[in-house]
DOVO-41982 format. One record per residue (C-alpha): x, y, z. Coordinates in Angstrom, 2 decimals, m for minus. Layout:
<nodes>
[[X, Y, Z]],
...
</nodes>
This chain:
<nodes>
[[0.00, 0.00, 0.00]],
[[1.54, 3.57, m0.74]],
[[m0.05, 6.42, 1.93]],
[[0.53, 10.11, 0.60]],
[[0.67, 12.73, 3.24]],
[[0.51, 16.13, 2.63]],
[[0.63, 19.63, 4.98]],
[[2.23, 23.06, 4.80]],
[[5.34, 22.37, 6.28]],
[[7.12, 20.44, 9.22]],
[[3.86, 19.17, 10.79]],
[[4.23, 16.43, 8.00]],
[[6.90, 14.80, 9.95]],
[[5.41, 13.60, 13.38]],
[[2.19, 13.00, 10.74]],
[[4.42, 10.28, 9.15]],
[[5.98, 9.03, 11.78]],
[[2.40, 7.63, 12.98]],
[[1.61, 6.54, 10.09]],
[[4.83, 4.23, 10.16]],
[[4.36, 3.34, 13.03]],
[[0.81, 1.70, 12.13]],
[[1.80, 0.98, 9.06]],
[[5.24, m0.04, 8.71]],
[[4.67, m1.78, 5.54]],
[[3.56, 1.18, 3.62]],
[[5.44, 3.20, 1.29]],
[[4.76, 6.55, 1.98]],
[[4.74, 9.99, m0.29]],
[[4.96, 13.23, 1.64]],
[[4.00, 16.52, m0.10]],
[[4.48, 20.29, 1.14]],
[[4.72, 23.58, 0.79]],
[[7.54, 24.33, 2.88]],
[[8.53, 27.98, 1.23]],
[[4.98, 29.25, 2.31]],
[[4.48, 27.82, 5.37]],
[[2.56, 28.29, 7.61]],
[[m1.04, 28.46, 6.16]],
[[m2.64, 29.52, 9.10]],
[[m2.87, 33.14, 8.15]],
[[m3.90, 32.86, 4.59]],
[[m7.17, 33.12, 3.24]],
[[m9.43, 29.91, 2.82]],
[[m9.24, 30.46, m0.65]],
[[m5.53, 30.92, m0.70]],
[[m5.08, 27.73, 1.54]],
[[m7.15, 25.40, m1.06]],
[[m5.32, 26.88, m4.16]],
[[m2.30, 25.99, m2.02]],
[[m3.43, 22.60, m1.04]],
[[m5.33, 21.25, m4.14]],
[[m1.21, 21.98, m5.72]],
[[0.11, 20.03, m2.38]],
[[m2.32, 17.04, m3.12]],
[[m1.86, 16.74, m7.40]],
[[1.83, 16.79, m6.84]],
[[1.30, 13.54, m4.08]],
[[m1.47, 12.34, m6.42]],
[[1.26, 12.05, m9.17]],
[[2.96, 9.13, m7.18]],
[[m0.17, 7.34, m7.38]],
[[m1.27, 6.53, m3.54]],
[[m3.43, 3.96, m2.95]],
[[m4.93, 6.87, m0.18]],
[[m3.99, 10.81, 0.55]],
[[m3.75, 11.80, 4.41]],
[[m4.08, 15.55, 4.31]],
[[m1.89, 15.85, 7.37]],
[[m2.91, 19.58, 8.39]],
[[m5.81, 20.83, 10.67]],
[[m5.80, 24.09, 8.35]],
[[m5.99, 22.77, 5.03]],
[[m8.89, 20.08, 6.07]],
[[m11.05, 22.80, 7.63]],
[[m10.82, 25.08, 4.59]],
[[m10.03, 22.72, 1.79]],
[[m11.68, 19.10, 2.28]],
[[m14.14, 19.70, m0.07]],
[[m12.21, 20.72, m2.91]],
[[m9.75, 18.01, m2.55]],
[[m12.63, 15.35, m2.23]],
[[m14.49, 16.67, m5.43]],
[[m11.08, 16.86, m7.21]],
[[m9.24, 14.18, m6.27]],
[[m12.04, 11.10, m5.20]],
[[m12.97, 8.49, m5.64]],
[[m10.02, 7.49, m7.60]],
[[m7.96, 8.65, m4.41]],
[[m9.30, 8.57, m0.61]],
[[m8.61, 11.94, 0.98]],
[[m8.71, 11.25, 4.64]],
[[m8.71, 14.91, 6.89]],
[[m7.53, 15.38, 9.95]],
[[m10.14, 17.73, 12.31]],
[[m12.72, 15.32, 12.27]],
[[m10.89, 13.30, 14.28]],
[[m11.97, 15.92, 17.08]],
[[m15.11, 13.98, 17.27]],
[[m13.94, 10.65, 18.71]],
[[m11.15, 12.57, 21.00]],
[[m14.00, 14.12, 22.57]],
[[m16.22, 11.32, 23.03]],
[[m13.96, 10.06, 25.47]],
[[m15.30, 12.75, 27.65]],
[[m11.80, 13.75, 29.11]],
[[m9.82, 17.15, 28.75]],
[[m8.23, 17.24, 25.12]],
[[m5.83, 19.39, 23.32]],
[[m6.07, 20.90, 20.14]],
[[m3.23, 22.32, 18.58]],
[[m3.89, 24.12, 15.38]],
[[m3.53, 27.46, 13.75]],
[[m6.14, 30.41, 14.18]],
[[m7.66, 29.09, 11.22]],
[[m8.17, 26.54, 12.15]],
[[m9.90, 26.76, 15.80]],
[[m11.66, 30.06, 14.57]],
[[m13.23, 28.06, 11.40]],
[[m17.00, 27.50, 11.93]],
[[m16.32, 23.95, 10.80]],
[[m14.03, 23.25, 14.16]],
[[m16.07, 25.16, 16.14]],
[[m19.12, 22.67, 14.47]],
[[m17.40, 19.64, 15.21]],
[[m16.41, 20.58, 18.84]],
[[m20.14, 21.77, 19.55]],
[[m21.30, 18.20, 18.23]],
</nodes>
């Protein structure tokens, strides 16, 4: 199986170390954007124009899936990288994972950019 990550910049790293470390026997692409980083304070629209170029350059190395591997880029760009990337490739965000943290019902962290925690789509998923 071959796993593409993608994110602005050095968050990329501790995203692929987990995913070795559940999936050792994956080959793994990692995509960035390291001489604009950090998205946080661009615009939405900047951040998916930035990210849907992040994801066709991972999508070129033909992954069997695409991790998008940054809390800023899944709040404002999810749904332009589903409707130009799937089905042929999985795009798996990262900020809904907020939903099962919480259901634990213990204190949580959430580190992120502005734009990310001040997106109504985090603030939706944390009020869920």
């Amino acid at each position: 199986m071959k796993i593409a990550l993608m994110d602005s910049g050095i968050g990329l790293l501790a995203a692929a170390a987990a995913v070795r470390r559940l999936r050792p026997d994956a080959e793994l692409v990692v995509s960035s954007d390291p001489g604009s980083m950090p998205w946080g304070p661009r615009t939405p629209e900047d951040v998916t124009a930035r990210a849907l170029a992040v994801a066709r350059a991972a999508a070129d190395h033909r992954p069997d899936a695409l991790i998008v591997a940054c809390n800023t880029a899944s709040v404002h760009a999810l749904p332009a990288l589903r409707a130009a990337l799937e089905p042929a490739l999985p795009v798996i965000g990262t900020v809904p994972a907020i939903k099962p943290a919480a259901a634990g019902g213990g204190p949580m962290a959430i580190w992120a950019t502005p734009a990310t925690t001040g997106s109504p789509y985090q603030r939706g998923l944390i009020a869920e």
